[in-house]
Each structure stands twice: as C-alpha cells, then as structure tokens.
C-alpha positions as CSV (number, residue, x, y, z in Angstrom):
1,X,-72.9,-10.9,23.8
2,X,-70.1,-8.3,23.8
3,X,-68.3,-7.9,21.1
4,X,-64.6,-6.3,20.5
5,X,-63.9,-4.6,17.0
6,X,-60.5,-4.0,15.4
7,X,-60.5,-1.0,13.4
8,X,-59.4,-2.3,9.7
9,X,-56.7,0.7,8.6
10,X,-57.8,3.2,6.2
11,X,-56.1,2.6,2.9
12,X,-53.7,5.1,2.9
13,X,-52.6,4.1,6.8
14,X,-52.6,0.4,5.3
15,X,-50.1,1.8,2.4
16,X,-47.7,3.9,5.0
17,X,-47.5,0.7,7.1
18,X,-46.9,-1.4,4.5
19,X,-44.0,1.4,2.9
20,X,-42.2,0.9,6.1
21,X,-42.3,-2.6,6.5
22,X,-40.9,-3.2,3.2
23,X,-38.7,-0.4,4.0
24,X,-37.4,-2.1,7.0
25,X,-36.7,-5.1,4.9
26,X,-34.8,-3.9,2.6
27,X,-33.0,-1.6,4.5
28,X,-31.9,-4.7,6.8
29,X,-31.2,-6.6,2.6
30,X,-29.0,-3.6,1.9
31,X,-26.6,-3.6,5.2
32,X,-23.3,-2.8,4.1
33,X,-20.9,-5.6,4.8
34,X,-18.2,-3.9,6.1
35,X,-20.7,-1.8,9.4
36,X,-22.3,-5.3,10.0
37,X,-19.1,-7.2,10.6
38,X,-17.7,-3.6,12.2
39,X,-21.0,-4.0,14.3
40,X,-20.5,-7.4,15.5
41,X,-16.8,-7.3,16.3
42,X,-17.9,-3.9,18.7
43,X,-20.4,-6.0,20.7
44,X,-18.3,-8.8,20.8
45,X,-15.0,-6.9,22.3
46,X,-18.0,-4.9,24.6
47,X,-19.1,-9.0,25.7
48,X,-15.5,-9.8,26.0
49,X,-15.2,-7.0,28.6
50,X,-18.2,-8.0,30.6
51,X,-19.8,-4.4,29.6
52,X,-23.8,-3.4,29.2
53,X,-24.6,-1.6,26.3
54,X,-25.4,1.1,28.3
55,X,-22.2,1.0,30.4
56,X,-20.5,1.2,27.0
57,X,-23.1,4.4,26.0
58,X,-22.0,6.0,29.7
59,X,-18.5,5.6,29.3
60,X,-18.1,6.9,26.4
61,X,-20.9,9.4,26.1
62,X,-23.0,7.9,23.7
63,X,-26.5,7.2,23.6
64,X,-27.3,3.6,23.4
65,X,-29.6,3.7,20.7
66,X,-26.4,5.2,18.5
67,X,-24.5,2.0,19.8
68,X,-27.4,-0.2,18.8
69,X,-27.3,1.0,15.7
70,X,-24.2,0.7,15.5
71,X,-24.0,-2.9,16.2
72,X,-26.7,-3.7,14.6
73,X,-24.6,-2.8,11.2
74,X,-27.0,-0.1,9.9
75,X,-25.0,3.4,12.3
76,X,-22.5,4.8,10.3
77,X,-20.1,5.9,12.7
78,X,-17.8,8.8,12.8
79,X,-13.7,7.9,13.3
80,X,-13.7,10.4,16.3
81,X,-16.7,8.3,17.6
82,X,-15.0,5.0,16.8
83,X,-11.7,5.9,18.6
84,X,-13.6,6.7,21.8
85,X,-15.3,3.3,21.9
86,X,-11.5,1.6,21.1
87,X,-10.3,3.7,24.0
88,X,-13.2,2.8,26.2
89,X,-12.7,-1.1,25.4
90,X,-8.8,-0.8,25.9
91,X,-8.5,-2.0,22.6
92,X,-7.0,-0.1,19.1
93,X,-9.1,1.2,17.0
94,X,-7.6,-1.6,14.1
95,X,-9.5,-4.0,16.5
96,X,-12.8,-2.1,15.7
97,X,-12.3,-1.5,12.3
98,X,-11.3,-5.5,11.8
99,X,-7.8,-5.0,10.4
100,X,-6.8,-8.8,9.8
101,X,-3.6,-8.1,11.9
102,X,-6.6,-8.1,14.9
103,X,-8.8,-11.3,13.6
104,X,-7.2,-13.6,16.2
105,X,-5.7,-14.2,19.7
106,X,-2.4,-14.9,17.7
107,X,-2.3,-12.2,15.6
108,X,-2.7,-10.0,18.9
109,X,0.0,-11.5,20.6
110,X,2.0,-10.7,17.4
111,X,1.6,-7.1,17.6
112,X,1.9,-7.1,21.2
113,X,5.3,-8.2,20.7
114,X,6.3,-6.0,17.9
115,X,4.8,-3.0,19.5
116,X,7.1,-0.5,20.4
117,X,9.9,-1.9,18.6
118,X,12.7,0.3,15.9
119,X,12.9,0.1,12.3
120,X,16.0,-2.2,12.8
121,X,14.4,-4.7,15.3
122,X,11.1,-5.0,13.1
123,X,13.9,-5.4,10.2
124,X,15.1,-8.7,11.6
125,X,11.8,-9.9,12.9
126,X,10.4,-9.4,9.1
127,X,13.6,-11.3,7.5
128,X,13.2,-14.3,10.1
129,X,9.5,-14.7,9.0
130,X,10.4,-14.7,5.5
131,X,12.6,-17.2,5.7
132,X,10.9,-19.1,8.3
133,X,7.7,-19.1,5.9
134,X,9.3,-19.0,2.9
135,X,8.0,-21.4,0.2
136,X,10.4,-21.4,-2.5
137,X,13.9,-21.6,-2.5
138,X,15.8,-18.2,-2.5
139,X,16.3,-17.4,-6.1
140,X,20.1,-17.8,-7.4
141,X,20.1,-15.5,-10.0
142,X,18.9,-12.7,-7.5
143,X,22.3,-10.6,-7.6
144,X,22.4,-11.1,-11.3
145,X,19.1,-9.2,-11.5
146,X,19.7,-5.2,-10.8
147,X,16.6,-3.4,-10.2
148,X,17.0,0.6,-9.6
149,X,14.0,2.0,-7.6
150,X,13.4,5.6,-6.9
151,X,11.3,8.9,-8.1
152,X,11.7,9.7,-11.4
153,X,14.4,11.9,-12.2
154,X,16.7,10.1,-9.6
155,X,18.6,8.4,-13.2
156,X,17.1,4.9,-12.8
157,X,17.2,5.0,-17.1
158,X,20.0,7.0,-17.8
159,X,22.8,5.1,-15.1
160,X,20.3,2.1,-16.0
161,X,21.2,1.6,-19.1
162,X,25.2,2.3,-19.0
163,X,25.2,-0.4,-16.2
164,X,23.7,-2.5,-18.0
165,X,25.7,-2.1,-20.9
166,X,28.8,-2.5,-19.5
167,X,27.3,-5.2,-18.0
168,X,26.4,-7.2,-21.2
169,X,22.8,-7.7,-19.8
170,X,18.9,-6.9,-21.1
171,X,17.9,-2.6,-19.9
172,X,14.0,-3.6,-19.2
173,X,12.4,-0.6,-18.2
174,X,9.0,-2.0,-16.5
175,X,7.0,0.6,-17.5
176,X,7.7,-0.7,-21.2
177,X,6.5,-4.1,-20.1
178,X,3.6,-2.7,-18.6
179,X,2.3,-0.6,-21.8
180,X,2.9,-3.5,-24.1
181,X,0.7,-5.8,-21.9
182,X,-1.8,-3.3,-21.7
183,X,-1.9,-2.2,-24.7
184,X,-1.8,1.6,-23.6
185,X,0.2,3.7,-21.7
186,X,0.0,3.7,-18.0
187,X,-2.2,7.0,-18.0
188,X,-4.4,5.3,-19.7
189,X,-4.7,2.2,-17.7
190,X,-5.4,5.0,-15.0
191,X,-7.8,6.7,-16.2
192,X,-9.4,3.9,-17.9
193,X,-9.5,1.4,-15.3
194,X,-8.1,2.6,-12.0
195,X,-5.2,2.5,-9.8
196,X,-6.0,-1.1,-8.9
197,X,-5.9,-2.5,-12.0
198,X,-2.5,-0.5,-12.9
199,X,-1.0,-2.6,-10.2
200,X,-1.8,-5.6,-11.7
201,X,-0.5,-5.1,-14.5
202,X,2.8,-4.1,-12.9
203,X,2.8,-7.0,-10.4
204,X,2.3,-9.0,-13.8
205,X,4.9,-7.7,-15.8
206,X,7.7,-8.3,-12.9
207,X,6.9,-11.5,-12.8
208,X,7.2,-12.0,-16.5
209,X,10.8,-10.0,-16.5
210,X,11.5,-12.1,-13.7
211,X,10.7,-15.5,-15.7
212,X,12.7,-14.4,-19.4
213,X,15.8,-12.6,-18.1
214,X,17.7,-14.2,-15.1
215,X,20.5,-11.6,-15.9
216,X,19.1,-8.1,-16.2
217,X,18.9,-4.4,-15.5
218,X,15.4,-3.1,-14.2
219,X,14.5,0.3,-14.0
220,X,10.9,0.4,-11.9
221,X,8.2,2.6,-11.6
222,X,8.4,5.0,-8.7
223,X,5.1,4.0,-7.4
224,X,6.3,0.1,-7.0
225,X,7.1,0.0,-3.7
226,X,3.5,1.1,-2.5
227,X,2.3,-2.8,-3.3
228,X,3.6,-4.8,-0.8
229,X,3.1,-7.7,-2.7
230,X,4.9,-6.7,-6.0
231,X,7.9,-4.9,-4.2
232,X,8.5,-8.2,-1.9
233,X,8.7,-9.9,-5.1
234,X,11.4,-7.5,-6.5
235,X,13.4,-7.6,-3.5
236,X,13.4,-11.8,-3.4
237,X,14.3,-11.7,-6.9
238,X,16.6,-9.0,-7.6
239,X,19.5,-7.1,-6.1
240,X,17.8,-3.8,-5.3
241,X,19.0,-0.3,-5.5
242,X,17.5,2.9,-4.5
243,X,18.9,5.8,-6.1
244,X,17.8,8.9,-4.3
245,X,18.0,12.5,-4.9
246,X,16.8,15.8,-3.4
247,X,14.2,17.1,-4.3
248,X,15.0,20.0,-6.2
249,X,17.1,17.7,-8.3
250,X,14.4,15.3,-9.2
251,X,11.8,18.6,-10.4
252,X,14.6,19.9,-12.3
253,X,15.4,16.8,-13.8
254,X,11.3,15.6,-14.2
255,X,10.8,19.3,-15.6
256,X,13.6,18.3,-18.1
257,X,11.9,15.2,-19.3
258,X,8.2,17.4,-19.8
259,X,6.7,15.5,-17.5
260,X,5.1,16.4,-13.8
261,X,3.3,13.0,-13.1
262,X,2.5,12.6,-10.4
263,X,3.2,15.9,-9.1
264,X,0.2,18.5,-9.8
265,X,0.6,22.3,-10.7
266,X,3.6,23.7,-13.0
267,X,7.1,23.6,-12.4
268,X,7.1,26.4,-11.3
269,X,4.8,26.3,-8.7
270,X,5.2,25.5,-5.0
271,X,2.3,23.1,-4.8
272,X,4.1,20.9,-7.1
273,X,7.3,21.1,-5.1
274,X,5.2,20.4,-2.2
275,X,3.4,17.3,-3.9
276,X,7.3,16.0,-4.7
277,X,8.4,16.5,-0.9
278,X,5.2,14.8,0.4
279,X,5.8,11.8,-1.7
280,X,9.2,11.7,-1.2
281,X,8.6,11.6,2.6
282,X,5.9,8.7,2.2
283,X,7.5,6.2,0.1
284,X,11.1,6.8,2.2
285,X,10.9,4.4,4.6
286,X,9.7,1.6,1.9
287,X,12.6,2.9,-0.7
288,X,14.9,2.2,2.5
289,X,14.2,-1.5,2.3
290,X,16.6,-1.2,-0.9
291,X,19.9,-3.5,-0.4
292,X,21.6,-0.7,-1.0
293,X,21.2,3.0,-1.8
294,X,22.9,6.2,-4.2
295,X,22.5,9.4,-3.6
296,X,22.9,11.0,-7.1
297,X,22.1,15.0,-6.1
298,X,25.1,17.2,-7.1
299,X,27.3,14.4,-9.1
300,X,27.9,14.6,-13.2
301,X,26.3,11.6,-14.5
302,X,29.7,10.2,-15.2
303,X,30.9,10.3,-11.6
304,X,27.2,9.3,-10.6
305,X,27.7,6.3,-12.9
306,X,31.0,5.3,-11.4
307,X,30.0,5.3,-7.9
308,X,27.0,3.1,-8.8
309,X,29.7,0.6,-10.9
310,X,32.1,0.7,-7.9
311,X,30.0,0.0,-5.1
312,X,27.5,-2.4,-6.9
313,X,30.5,-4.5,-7.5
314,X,32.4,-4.3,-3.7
315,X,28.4,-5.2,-2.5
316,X,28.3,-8.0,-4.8
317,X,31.5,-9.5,-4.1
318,X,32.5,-9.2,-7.9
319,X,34.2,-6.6,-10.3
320,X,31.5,-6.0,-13.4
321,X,33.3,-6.3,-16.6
322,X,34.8,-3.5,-18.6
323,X,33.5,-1.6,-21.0
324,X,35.9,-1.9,-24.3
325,X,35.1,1.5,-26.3
C-alpha cells in the first residue's frame, strides 16, 4: 500500500511561518481607520462606475496590486496618486478622501449647486441656512455686544476700551478670560496642551462672556476666526467689527508691544514680515464676514477712535452716549 508523506517543517521554517501569520494578523488588527474607510469609499465610487479593478489600474496607470492595497486599507497612498484616481472616477478628490460634505447623495447635490458660485451668492445661501436651521431665537442683545476682531496691533484694546467707556459697558478682553480659566497664559496652553485644546478654551470663554455681559466690549483673539464654530457664535451674538491695518502698521505696532507671536524671526527681519502678510492673506476672507470693517492704517488714534464712534453708531441706528470729561 502506497503511502504519501507530508514533510513536517523544520523548526525554524515552522517559526518563519508562524512570524508571518501572526504578522498578517496584526497587521490587518492595526489598519488605520482613516485608509480602511478611504479604501472602501475608492472601491465603492470604482463599483458605482461599473469599473474593474484593473480598468481602474489601466486608466490611471497604476498597478492593481497598489489599488488592492489600497482598498484593502493597508496602501498608503500618495495625494498626486489619489488625485489621478478622483480624476479617473470623475469625482473630487474630497469624495476620496471622505470629506463629510461628500458622505451623501444630498450633500452632493449641495455642492453641485454651490459650485461655481461668488463670495456674495454663497453669502446669501449661508444666511438662508442659518436662519432656515436656526435653533434658537436670534439673540436681542446682539448689537449691544461689540466684539473688535483683527491681528494684533490693528487697536482692538486701545479703541476697545475708549468705546467702551464712553459707552458705559464691561472692556472683556477674551484672552483675559481665557488665562483665568486656564490657569496660564495662552502660550502655555500651547505648549502644554496643543492648539486644540487652546480653542476650547476660547470657544468656552465666549460663551461665558456671552452668558454674564449682555452689554459689552470684546476685544478677540486674532486667531478666533479660524474655528468656525466659535466665530459663528461671535457673529450670532455680537455686533462684529473688523479693524484692519496694513501690514507694516500692525509689525510696527506688535514690535511696540514686545511681542512677535505668531510671527517668527525679529522685527527686523523679512521672514517675519512675510509670516504677517501670509496670515493676513489667510484669515481675510473670514475677517470679511465682520458686519462691518475700519481701516485704522495712517489715522492718530483719536481720529481712529472717532470714525469707529461715528459709524458704529449710523450702523446701529443709534447715537452712543457722550463722554462727560
């Protein structure tokens, strides 16, 4: 009678195949999140197309074991790479990448519809969903509530505090708020426990301004309007003001004050000016969501003062009181 042997591995064959099995296993146990769900949104937009995996691999040049690795959540992708599939799906590359604007039929028709359009159209559409979804009532004391945004060295505490003396209101300068919740200075909170936990902290200290003073003056942190959540807030709640300046007058004033944050280099040095007109340039469009804005470059701080008095009070319907000396 015949017999048919198995060789038994040799114990260090038995050890390399066990390695790599338990290898496998945990390398499918320690699958990043973010490339498994990136993964399956790629081979579902390549199903919703009708496309092979290796159509999708000729099209766009790559091989299809990188695409099954890819869908399979364990390739790491390249942007360049990621773009090419988005192009050769017809699709945007936020589709790939699962930005939640993309995570439904809807939410595509939404962009479709907004695509295209000018800062003044998506204006309109963006006030028309507030108040369509809007869940509280608007807030009365909102034009009682003055809140100056801007870089600093645009005057935000300076003109802050005449308004809101003359004004017989609170001066709440949030950074204040924000150190005495803390219990350290913003660097700190940085350096200690990140930018996302800074924000916090400010998103937490508006709303408690918010709550104590329904008649203020508010002078914000320059960095505000970055957190969409925290600067929609300030805008419901308070009449907001951006007081600009160029940039050479915000260094010379920052350089004034000793302090560069968070501009890097000397004052002195171009990279700094450079950081200032980068930043400027980035948070512009948001500061432009202000209900109204002052330009404060080449005006004494008296006449700056006035024209801040003046036109608050035409926007707001109202004269503010005067100041008896």
């Amino acid at each position: 009678m015949k017999q048919t042997y198995v060789a038994e591995p040799q114990a260090d064959e038995a050890a390399e195949v066990a390695e790599t099995q338990e290898g496998a296993r945990g390398e499918r146990a320690e699958r990043d999140p973010f490339l498994t769900a990136m993964g399956e949104r790629v081979r579902m937009l390549r199903a919703r197309r009708g496309m092979t995996r290796k159509a999708l691999a000729a099209e766009t040049g790559l091989s299809e074991r990188h695409l099954a690795n890819l869908e399979s959540g364990v390739g790491n992708a390249s942007v360049l790479v990621l773009r090419q599939i988005a192009l050769t799906l017809n699709c945007s590359l936020a589709e790939v990448t699962g930005d939640v604007t993309t995570s439904s039929a809807e939410w595509l028709l939404i962009r479709e519809l907004l695509q295209g359009r000018d800062p003044a159209a998506l204006h309109r559409a963006r006030v028309a969903l507030a108040e369509m979804f809007a869940q509280a009532p608007a807030d009365p004391h909102r034009n009682e509530r003055i809140a100056l945004i801007g870089l600093r060295g645009a005057g935000k505490s300076t003109l802050g505090r005449m308004l809101a003396q003359e004004r017989k209101v609170p001066f709440v300068e949030l950074t204040r708020v924000i150190e005495q919740m803390a219990g350290c200075p913003p660097s700190e909170i940085h350096s200690l426990y990140g930018a996302s936990a800074y924000r916090r902290y400010e998103q937490r200290a508006l709303e408690a301004v918010i709550a104590e003073h329904p008649r203020a003056v508010i002078a914000s942190p320059g960095g505000l309007v970055s957190e969409p959540a925290t600067f929609n807030a300030l805008l419901a709640h308070c009449f907001t003001v951006w007081l600009q300046a160029a940039p050479e007058g915000h260094m010379r004033r920052v350089v004034a004050q000793g302090d560069l944050r968070p501009m890097s280099g000397h004052a002195g040095n171009n990279e700094a000016m450079d950081d200032l007109k980068r930043i400027l340039a980035g948070r512009a469009e948001l500061y432009g969501r202000a209900y109204m804005s002052l330009d404060t470059s080449e005006r004494t701080l008296a006449d700056a003062y006035l024209q801040l008095r003046d036109r608050l009070a035409a926007r707001l319907g109202a004269e503010l009181p005067v100041r008896v000396d």
